[in-house]
Each structure stands twice: as C-alpha cells, then as structure tokens.
TORKOL-4160 file (C-alpha; in steps of 0.2 Angstrom, whole numbers, padded with zeros to 4 digits, m for minus):
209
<pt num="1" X="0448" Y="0545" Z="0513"/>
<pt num="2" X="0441" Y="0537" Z="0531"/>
<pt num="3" X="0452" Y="0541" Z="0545"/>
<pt num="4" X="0446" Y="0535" Z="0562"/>
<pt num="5" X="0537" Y="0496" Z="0501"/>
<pt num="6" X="0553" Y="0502" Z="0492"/>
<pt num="7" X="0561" Y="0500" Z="0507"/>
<pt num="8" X="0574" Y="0515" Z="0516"/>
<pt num="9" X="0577" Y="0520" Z="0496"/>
<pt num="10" X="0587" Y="0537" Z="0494"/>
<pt num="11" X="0574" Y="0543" Z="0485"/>
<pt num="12" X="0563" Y="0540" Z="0500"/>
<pt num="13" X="0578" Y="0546" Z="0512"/>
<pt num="14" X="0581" Y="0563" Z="0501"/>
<pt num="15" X="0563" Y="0570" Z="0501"/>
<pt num="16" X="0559" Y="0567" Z="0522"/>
<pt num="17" X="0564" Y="0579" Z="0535"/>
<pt num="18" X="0572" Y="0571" Z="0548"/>
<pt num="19" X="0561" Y="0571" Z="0566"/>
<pt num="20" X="0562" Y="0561" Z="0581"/>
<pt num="21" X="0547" Y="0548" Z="0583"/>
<pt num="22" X="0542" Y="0541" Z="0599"/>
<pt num="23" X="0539" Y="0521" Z="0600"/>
<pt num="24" X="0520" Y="0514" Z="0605"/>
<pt num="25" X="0525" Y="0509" Z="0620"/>
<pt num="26" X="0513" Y="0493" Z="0616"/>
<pt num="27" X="0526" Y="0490" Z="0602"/>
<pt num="28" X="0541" Y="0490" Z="0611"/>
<pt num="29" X="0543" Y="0470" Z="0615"/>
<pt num="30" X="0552" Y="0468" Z="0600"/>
<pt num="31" X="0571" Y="0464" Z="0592"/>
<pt num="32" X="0584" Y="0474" Z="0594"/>
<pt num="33" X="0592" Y="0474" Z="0577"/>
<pt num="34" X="0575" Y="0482" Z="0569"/>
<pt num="35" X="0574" Y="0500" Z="0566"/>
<pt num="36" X="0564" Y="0510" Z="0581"/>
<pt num="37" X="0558" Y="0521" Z="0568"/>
<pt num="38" X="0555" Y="0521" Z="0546"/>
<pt num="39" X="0545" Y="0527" Z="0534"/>
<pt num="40" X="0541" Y="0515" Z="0517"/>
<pt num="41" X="0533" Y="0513" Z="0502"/>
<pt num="42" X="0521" Y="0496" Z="0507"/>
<pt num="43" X="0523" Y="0481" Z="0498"/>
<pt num="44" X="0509" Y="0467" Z="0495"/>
<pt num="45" X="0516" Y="0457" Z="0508"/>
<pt num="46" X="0510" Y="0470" Z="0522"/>
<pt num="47" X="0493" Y="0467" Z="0515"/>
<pt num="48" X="0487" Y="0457" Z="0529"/>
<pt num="49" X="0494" Y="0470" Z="0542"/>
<pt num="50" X="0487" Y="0484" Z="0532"/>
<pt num="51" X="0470" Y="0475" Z="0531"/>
<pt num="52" X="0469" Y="0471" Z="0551"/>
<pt num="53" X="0472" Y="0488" Z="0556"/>
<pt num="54" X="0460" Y="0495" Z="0544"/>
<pt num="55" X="0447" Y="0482" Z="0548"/>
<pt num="56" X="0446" Y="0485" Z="0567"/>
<pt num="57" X="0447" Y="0505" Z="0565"/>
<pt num="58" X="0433" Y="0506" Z="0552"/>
<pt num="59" X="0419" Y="0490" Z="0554"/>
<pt num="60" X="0417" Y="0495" Z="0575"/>
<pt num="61" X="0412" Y="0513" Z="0569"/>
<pt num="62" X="0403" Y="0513" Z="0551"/>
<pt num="63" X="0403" Y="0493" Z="0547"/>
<pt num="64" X="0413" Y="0496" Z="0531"/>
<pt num="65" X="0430" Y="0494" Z="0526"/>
<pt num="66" X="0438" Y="0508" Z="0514"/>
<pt num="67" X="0447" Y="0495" Z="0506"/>
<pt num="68" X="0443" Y="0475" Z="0505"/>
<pt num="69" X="0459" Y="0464" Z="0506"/>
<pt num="70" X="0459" Y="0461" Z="0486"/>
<pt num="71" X="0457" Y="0480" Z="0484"/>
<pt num="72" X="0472" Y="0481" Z="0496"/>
<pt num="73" X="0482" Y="0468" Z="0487"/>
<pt num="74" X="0479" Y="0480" Z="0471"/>
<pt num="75" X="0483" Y="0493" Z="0475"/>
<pt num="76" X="0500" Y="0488" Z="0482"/>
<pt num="77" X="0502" Y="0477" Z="0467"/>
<pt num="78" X="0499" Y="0491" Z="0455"/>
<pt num="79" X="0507" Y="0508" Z="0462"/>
<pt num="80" X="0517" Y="0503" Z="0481"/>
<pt num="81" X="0523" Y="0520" Z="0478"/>
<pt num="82" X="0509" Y="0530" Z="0481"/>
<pt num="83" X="0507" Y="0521" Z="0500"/>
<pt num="84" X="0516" Y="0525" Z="0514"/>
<pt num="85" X="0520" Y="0514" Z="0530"/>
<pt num="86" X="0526" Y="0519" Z="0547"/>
<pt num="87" X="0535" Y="0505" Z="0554"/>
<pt num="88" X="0540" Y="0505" Z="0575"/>
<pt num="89" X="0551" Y="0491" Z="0576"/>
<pt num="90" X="0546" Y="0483" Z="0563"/>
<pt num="91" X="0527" Y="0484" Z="0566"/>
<pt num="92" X="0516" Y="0492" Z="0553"/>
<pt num="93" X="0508" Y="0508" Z="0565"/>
<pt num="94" X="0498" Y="0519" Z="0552"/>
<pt num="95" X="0499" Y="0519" Z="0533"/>
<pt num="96" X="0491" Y="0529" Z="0519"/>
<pt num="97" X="0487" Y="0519" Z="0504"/>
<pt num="98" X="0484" Y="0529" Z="0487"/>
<pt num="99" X="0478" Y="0527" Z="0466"/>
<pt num="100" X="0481" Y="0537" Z="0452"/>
<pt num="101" X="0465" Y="0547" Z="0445"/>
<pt num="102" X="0464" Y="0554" Z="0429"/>
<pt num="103" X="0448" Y="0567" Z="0430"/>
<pt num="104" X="0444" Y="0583" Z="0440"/>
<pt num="105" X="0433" Y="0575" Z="0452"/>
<pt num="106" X="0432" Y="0555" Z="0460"/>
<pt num="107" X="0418" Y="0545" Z="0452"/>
<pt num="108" X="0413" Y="0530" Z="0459"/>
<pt num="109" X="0424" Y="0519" Z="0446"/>
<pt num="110" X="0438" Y="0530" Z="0460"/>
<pt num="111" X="0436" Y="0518" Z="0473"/>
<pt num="112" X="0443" Y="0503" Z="0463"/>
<pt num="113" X="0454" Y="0512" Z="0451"/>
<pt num="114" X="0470" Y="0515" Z="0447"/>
<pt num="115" X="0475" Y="0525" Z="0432"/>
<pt num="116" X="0493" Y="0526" Z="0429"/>
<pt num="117" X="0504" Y="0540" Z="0424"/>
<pt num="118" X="0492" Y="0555" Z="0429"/>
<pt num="119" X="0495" Y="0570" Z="0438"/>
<pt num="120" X="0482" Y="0565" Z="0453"/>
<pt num="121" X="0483" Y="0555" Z="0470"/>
<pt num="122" X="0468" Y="0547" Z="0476"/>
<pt num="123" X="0472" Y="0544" Z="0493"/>
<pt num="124" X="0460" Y="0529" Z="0501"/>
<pt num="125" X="0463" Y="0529" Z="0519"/>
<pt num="126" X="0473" Y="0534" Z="0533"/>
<pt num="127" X="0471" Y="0521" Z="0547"/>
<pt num="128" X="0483" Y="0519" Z="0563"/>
<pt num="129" X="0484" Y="0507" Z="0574"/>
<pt num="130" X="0472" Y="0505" Z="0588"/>
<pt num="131" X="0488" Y="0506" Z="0602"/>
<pt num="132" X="0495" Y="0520" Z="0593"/>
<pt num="133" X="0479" Y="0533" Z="0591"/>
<pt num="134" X="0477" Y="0550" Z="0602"/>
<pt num="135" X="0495" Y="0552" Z="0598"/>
<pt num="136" X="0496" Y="0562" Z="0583"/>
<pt num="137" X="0502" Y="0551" Z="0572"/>
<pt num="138" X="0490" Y="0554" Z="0558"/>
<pt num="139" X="0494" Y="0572" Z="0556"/>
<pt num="140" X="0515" Y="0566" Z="0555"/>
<pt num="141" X="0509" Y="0552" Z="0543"/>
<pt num="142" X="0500" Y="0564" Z="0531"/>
<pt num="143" X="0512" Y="0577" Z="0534"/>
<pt num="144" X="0526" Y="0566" Z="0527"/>
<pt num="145" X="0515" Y="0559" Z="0515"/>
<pt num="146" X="0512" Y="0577" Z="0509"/>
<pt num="147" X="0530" Y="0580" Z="0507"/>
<pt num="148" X="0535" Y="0563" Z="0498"/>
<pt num="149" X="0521" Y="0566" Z="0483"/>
<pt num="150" X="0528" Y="0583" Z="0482"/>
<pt num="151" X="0546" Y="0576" Z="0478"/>
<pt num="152" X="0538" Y="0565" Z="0463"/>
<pt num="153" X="0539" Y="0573" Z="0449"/>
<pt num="154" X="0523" Y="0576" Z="0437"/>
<pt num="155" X="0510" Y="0574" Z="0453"/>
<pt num="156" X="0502" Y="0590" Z="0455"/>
<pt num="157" X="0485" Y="0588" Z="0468"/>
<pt num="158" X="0480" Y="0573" Z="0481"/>
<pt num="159" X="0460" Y="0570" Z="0483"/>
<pt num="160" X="0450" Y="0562" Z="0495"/>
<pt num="161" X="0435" Y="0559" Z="0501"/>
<pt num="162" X="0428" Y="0561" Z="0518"/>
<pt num="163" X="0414" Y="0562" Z="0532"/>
<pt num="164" X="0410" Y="0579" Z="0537"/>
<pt num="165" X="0417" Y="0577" Z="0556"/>
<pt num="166" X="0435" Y="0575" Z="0548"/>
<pt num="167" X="0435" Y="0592" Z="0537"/>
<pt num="168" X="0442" Y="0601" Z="0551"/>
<pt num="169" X="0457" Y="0587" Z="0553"/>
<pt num="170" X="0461" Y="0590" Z="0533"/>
<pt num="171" X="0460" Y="0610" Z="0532"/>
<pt num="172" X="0472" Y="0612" Z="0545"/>
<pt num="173" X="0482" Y="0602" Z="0535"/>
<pt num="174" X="0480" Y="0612" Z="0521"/>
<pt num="175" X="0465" Y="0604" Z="0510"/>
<pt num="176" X="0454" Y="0613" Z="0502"/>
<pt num="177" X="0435" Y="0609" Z="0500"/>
<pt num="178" X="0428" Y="0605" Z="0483"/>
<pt num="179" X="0411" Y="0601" Z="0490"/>
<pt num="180" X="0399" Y="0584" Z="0491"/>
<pt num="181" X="0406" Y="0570" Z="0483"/>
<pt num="182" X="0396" Y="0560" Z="0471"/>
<pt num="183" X="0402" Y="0546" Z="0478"/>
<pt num="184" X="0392" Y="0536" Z="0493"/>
<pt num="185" X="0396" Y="0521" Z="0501"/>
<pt num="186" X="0383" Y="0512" Z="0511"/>
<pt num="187" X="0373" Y="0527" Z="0510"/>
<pt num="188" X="0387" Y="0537" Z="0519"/>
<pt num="189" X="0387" Y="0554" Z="0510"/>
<pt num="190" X="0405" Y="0561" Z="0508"/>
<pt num="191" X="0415" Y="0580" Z="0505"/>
<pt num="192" X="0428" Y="0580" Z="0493"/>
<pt num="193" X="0445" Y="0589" Z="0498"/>
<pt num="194" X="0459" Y="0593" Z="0487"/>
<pt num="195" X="0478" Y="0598" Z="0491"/>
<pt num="196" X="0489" Y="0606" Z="0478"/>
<pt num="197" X="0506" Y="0597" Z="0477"/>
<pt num="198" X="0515" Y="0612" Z="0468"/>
<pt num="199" X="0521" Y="0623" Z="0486"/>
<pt num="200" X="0525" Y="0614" Z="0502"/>
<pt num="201" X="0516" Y="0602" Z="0513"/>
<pt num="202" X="0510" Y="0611" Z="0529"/>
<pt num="203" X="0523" Y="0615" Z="0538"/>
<pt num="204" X="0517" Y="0613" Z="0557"/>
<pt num="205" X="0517" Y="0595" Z="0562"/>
<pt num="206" X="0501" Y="0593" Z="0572"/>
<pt num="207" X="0496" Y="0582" Z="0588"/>
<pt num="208" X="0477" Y="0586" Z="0583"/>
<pt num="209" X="0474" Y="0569" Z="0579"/>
C-alpha cells in the first residue's frame, strides 16, 4: 500500500466503535441535511473522487498512481466491500481500497487482481485528502478498517506493500514485516507487512500520521 459503498448498513453500524470525528475545516461549506461524519463501503460512483485524491497525493511525490482509474473502477465494481470511505459532509476525505489474494505472498499479478472468496486482504492504498492530512486521519481510517475485516467472517490477514519510510506508520499499528516484496513498480522496491485479523485491531487510535 502507498500512503502519503453499502451505505450506513448495520452490518457496518455493528462492527464500528463509535468516536467523535472532527470536520476539515476546508470541508465545512457544505448542506446541512448531510452527515458531518460516516464511514462506507465505496461504490464505483466515488471513482472519480477516489482517483483525484489519489492522483495528487501520489504523482507530486513518486510520479505513479497505486491505482489507474480503470483499476479503481474494478475494484469497486468487483469487491465495494473491502474499501472503505470517510465522508465529512458528504465529501470523500480518505479511503482504503482492497482485493482479495489467494497465496502466502503478493506477486505482481496482486496489483491487478482480485480473487474472490479467500481468507486475504490486499490492501492497495491508503490516501487522504490534501486539506485533511497532518491530522491523523490515516491512523483512524486504518484503525476502523482494521476492525470492520475483523467483523467479516472467513478473512483472516490483510497484506500490503510498502516503501521503507512507512514501516514505522504500519508496526505501530500492528503489522508485522514479512520482508522485501517481489513486487516493483517503477523501480521502487517495496517491504511487505502482514496483520493477523483473528484478535483485535490495535487498540490506541493514533495522531502519528
């Protein structure tokens, strides 16, 4: 994963601790009758928001998206309920998009894959909105993330890839290294980290990132 919708369902509503979220303040022009604060499965309609956000926090720094906008049409076409959106007012802030995997570790064919029914999450990327960053809302999405793969029954582990500088970010949520990755992207080398499912997401809500 790179850091830098089944819509309010009770499924969604049993399996998240309720916590009080604070609004961008860039985001608060907007109606009153939206929610200030939800969490969702995407939907291929947020493709383009999903794709924008990703696109200007990835191209300034390494010139290459996780995901194109096809894959990200995919993905949400083929499993919505491995992703998860934070909306503020009906603005997508961050979001998590994620495959199914089938093998111990990701290959290449990982990337652009999903393999249905299987006990793995790939997770892609983690990306949050330019006006919402410093403001640890990547550590509260993943930690609610975490907690709603936790509540589906047969997932077991969540993989990822990811630079070095970030391995610090994913241990402290409770990833474990399972060394380089085989996979490269643009001759960016990458260290694969894995999270067992089976006990809880970390507990701590972080603002470390």
């Amino acid at each position: 994963i790179m850091t830098q919708q089944v819509s309010g369902s009770s499924f969604l509503e049993s399996c998240f601790l309720k916590m009080p979220v604070r609004v961008c303040s860039p985001l608060r022009q907007r109606r009153h009758t939206l929610p200030a604060s939800e969490f969702r499965n995407l939907t291929p309609q947020d493709a383009i928001s999903v794709f924008e956000i990703e696109r200007e926090a990835f191209v300034s720094v390494s010139g290459v998206c996780p995901l194109t906008l096809d894959e990200v049409l995919n993905f949400l076409g083929q499993c919505p309920e491995l992703s998860l959106g934070w909306f503020e007012e009906g603005q997508l802030v961050a979001f998590i998009i994620g495959s199914g995997w089938d093998q111990e570790r990701l290959s290449q064919e990982a990337m652009t894959q999903h393999v249905p029914d299987t006990p793995s999450v790939h997770m892609h990327v983690l990306s949050v909105h330019r006006h919402c960053r410093q403001q640890g809302k990547g550590s509260i999405l993943l930690w609610r993330y975490l907690q709603y793969l936790c509540c589906r029954p047969g997932l077991r582990r969540a993989l990822l890839i990811c630079e070095d500088f970030l391995v610090p970010f994913y241990l402290k949520a409770g990833f474990k290294e399972k060394g380089p990755s085989a996979i490269s992207v643009s001759n960016m080398q990458f260290q694969e980290m894995e999270y067992m499912l089976g006990g809880q997401a970390y507990a701590r809500r972080n603002s470390g990132c």
